[in-house]
KOLPA-851287 format. One record per residue (C-alpha): z, y, x; chain; residue number from 1. Coordinates in steps of 0.1 Angstrom, whole numbers, padded with zeros to 4 digits, m for minus. Layout:
// residues N
+-------+-------+-------+-----+-----+
:    up : north :  east : mol : seq :
+-------+-------+-------+-----+-----+
:     Z :     Y :     X :   A : NUM :
...
+-------+-------+-------+-----+-----+
//
This chain:
// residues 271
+-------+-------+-------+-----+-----+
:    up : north :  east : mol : seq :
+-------+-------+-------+-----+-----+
:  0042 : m0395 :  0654 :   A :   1 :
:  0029 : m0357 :  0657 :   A :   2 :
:  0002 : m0362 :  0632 :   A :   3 :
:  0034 : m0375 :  0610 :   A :   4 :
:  0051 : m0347 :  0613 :   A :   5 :
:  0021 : m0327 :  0605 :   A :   6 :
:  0011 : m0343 :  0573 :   A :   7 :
:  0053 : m0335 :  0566 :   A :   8 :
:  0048 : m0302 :  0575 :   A :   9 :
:  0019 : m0300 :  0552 :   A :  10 :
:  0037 : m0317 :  0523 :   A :  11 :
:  0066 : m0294 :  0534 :   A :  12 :
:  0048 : m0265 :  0526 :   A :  13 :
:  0024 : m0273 :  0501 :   A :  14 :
:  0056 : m0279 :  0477 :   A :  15 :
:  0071 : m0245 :  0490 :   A :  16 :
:  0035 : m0228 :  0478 :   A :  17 :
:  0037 : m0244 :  0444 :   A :  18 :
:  0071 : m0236 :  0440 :   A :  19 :
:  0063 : m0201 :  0446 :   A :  20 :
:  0033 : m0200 :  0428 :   A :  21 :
:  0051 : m0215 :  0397 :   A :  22 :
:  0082 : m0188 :  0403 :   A :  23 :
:  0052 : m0160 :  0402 :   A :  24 :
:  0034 : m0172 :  0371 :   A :  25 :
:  0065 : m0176 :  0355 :   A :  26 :
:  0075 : m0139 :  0362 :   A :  27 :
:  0043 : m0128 :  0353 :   A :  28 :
:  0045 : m0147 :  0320 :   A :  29 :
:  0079 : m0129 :  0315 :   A :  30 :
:  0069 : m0101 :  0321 :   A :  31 :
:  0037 : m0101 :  0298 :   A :  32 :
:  0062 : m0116 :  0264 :   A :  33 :
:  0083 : m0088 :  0271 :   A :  34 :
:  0058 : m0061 :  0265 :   A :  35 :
:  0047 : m0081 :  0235 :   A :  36 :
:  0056 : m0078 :  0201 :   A :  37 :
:  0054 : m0093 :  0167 :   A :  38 :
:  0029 : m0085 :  0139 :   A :  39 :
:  0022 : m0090 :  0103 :   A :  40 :
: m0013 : m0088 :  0099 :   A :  41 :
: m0038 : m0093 :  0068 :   A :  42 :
: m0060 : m0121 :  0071 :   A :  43 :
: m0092 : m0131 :  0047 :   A :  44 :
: m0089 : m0160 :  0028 :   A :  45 :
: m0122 : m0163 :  0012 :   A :  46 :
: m0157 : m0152 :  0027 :   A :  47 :
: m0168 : m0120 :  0012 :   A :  48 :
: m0200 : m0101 :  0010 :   A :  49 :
: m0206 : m0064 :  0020 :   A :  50 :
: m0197 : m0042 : m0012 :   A :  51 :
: m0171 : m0066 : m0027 :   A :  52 :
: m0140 : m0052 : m0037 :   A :  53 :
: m0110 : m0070 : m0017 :   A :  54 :
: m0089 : m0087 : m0040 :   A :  55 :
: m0047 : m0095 : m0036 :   A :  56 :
: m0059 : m0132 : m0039 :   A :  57 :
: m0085 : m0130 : m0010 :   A :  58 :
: m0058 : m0120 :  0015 :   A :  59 :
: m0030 : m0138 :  0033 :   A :  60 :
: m0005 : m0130 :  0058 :   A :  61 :
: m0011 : m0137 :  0095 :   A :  62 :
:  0017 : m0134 :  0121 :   A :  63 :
:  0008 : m0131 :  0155 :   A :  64 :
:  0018 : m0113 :  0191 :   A :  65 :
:  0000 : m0082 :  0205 :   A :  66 :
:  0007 : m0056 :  0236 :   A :  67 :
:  0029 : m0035 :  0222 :   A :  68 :
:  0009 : m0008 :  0234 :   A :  69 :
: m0023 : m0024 :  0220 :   A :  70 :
: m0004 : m0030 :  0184 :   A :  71 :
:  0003 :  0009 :  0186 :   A :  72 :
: m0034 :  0017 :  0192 :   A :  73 :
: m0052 : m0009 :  0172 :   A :  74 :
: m0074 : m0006 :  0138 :   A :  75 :
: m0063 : m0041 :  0126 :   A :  76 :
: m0040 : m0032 :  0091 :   A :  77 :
: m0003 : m0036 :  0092 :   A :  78 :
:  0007 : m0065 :  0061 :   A :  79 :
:  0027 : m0038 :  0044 :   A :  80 :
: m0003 : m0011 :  0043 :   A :  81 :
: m0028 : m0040 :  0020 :   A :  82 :
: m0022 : m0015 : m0006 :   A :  83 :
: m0046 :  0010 :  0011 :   A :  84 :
: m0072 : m0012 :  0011 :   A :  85 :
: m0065 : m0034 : m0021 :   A :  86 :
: m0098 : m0024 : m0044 :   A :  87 :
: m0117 : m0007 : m0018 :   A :  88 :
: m0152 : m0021 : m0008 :   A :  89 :
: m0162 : m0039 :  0022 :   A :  90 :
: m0184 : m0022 :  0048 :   A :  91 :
: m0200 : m0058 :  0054 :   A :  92 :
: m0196 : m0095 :  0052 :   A :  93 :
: m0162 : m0109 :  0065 :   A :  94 :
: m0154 : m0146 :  0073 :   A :  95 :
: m0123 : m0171 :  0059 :   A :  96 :
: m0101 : m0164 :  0089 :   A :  97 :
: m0111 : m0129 :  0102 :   A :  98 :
: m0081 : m0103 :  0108 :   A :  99 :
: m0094 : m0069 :  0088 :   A : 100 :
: m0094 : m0036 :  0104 :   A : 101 :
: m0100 : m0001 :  0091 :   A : 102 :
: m0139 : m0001 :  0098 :   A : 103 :
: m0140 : m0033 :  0076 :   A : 104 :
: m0140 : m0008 :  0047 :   A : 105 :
: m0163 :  0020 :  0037 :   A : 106 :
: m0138 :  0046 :  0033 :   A : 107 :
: m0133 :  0055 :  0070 :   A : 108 :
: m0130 :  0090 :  0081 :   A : 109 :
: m0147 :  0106 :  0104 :   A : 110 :
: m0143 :  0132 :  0123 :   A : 111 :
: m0157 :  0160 :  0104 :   A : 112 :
: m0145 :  0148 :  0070 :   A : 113 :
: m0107 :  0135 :  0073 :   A : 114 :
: m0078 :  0140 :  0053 :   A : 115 :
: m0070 :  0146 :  0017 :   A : 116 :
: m0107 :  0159 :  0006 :   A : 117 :
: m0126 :  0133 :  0023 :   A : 118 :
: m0108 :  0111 :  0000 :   A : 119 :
: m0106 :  0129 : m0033 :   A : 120 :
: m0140 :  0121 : m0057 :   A : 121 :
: m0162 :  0148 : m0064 :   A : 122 :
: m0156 :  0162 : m0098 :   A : 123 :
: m0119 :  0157 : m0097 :   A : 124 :
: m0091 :  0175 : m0079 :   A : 125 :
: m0060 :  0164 : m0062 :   A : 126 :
: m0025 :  0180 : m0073 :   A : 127 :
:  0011 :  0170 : m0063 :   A : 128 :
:  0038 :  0164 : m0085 :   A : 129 :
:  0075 :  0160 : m0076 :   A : 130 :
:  0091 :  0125 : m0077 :   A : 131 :
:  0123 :  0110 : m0069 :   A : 132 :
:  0136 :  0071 : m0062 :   A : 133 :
:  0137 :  0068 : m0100 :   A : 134 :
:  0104 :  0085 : m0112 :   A : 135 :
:  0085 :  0070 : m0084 :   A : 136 :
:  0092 :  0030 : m0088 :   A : 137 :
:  0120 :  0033 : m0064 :   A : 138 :
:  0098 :  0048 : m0038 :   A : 139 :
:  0076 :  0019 : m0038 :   A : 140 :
:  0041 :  0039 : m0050 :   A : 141 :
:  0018 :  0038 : m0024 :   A : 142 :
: m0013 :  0060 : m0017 :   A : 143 :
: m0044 :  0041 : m0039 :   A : 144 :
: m0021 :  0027 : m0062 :   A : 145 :
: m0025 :  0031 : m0095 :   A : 146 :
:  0001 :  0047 : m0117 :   A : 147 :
:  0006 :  0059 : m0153 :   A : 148 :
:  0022 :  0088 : m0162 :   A : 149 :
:  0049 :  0093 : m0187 :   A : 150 :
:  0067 :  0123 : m0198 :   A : 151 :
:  0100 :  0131 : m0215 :   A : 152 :
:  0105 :  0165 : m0237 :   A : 153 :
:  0129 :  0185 : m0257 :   A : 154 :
:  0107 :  0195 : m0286 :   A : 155 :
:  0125 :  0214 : m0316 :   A : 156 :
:  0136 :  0190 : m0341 :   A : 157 :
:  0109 :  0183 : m0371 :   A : 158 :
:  0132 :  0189 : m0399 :   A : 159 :
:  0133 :  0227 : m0388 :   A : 160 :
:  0161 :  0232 : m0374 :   A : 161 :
:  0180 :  0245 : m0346 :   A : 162 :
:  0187 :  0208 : m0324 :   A : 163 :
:  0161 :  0194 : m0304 :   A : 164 :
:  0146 :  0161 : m0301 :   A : 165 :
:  0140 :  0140 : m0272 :   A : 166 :
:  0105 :  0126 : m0270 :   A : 167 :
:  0092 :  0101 : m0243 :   A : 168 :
:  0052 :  0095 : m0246 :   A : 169 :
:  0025 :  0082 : m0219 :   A : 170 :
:  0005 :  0112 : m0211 :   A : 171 :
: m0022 :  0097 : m0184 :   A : 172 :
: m0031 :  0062 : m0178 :   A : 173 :
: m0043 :  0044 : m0151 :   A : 174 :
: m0040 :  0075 : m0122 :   A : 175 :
: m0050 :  0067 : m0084 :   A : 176 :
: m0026 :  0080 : m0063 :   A : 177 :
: m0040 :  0096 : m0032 :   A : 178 :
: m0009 :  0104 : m0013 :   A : 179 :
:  0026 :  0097 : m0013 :   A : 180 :
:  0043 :  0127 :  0006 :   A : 181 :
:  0019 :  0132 :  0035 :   A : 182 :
:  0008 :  0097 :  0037 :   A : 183 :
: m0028 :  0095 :  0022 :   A : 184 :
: m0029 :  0055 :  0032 :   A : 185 :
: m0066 :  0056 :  0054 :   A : 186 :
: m0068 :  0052 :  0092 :   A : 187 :
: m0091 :  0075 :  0111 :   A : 188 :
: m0118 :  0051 :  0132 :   A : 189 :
: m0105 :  0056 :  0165 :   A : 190 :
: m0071 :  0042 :  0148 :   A : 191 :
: m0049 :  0069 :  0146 :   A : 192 :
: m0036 :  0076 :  0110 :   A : 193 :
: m0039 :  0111 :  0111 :   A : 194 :
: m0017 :  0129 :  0078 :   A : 195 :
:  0003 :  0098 :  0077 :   A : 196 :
:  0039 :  0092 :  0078 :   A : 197 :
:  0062 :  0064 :  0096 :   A : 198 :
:  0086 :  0063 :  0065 :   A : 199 :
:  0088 :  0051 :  0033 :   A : 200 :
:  0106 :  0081 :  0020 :   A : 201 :
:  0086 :  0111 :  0001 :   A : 202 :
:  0096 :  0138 : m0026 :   A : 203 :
:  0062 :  0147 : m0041 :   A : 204 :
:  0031 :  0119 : m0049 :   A : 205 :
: m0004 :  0135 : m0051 :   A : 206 :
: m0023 :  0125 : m0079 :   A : 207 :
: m0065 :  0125 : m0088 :   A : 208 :
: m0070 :  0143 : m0115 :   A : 209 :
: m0100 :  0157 : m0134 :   A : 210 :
: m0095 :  0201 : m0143 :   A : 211 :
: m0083 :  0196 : m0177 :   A : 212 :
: m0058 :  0168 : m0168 :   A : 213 :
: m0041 :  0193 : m0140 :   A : 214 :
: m0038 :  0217 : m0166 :   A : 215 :
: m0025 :  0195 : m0190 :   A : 216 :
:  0000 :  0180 : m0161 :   A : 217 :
:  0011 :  0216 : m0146 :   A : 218 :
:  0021 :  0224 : m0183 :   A : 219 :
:  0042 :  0193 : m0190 :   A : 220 :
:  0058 :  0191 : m0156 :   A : 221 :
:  0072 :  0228 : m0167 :   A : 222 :
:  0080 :  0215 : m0203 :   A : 223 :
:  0100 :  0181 : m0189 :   A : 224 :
:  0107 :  0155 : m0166 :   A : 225 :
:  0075 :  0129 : m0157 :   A : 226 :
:  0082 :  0091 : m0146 :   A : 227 :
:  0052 :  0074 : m0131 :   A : 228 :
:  0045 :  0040 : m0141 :   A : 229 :
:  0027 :  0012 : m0114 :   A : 230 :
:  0003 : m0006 : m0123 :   A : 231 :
: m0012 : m0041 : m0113 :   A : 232 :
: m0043 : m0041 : m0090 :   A : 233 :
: m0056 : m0065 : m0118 :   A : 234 :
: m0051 : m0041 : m0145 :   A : 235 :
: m0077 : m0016 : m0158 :   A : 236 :
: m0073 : m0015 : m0191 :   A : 237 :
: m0064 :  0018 : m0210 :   A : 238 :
: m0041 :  0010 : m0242 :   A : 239 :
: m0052 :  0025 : m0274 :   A : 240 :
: m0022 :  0021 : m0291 :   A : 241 :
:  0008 :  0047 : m0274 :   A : 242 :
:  0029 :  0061 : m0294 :   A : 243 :
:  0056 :  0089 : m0289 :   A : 244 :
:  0092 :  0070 : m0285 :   A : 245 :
:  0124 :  0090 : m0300 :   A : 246 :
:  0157 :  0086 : m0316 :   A : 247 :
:  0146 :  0074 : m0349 :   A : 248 :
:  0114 :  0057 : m0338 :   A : 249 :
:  0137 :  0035 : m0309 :   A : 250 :
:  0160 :  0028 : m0339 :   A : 251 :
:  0132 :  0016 : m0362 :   A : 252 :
:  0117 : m0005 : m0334 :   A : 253 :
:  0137 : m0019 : m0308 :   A : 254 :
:  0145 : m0057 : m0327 :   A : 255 :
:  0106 : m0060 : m0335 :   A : 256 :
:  0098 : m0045 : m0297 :   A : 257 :
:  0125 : m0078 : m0283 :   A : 258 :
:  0109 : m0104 : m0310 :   A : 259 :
:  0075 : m0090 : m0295 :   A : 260 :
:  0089 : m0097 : m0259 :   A : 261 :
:  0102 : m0129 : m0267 :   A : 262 :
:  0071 : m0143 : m0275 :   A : 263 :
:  0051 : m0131 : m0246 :   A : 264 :
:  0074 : m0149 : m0226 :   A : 265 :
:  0072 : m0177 : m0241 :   A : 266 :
:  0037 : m0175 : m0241 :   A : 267 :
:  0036 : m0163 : m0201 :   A : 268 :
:  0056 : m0198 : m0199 :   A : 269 :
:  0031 : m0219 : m0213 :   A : 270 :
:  0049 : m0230 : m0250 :   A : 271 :
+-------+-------+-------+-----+-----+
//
């Protein structure tokens, strides 16, 4: 009867230990989500080899849980900063599957060449123009971007006399944007992002530009108003054909410019 009550006593409290055990893990596990949070992260789609350029089709995105303080601290790139990194060249080979990080790229900063320098070209120069919601894509330009730019002037009117004329005309083509505001886009590689805001909102976007293109920028900046223009990642050409856009010359055009839209539509639709 006493080895019984033993084996109950044992049963007794071999159920009590499991029930606190389960109580603790589930705490702990409580505990643990509740210091975790969500992220969207770029994955690779495609194995690449060091010195390709990532592509928008090699990237997907991932979404997955971190410690919030690891997310904070970590060189793995948010989803909505791919633009940084769209076009830039790998540091080395990177698998179907793997997350990217800053040091996947060669463009990393270190720590005695970091901010706007280390990323402007030698041979060119970096100078800011102003922007607003309108001018800058609805504040949607991001640093590595690539913009046009387009400018709008009130020149004296041809015939002579004392009106003026309004003339729109694409000044620049195919510009990399190095910063938008203070946000020049690169992490540092102990994952801080020095120079680089939280928001989306900015005021000026800082443009690469060879000498004679500031001079020629600073002048038409004082003369009008410039709209930039974003490009796709998969567009490099330059187009040969601009043309200066006014009163007359919208009149003359704008029925042959829809008949031309029309049919790239149609052709974009496939008939």
């Amino acid at each position: 009867m006493r080895q019984k009550l033993l084996m109950l006593a044992a049963v007794f409290f071999g159920v009590l230990a499991f029930i606190f055990t389960y109580q603790q893990i589930k705490q702990e596990r409580s505990k643990i989500m509740s210091s975790a949070v969500r992220v969207k992260l770029i994955r690779v789609k495609n194995d690449l080899s060091e010195g390709d350029k990532l592509m928008e089709t090699d990237v997907e995105m991932y979404e997955g849980m971190r410690f919030a303080n690891a997310a904070a601290n970590t060189l793995e790139i948010p989803w909505d900063r791919r633009a940084d990194v769209i076009g830039s060249p790998l540091r080395s080979m990177v698998r179907k599957g793997d997350i990217l990080t800053w040091r996947d790229f060669r463009q990393v900063f270190t720590k005695e060449r970091t901010g706007l320098p280390a990323q402007t070209r030698s041979g060119w120069r970096a100078i800011s123009i102003p922007v607003s919601s309108v001018t800058s894509v609805s504040g949607l330009i991001r640093p590595n971007n690539f913009v046009d730019v387009i400018g709008t002037f009130h020149f004296p009117d041809a015939k002579g006399d004392a009106t003026l004329d309004t003339v729109t005309m694409t000044i620049l083509q195919r510009v990399k944007v190095l910063a938008t505001g203070n946000d020049i886009g690169y992490a540092q590689q102990n994952g801080s992002q020095s120079g680089v805001s939280t928001g989306r909102s900015y005021s000026t976007v800082t443009l690469e530009l060879t000498p004679k293109e500031v001079e020629m920028i600073i002048f038409a900046q004082q003369k009008g108003s410039l709209t930039l223009s974003l490009r796709s990642y998969e567009d490099p050409n330059i187009v040969t054909d601009v043309q200066s856009v006014d009163w007359a010359f919208l009149q003359k055009h704008i029925q042959e410019y829809n008949a031309e839209r029309e049919q790239l539509l149609k052709k974009s639709a496939g008939y």
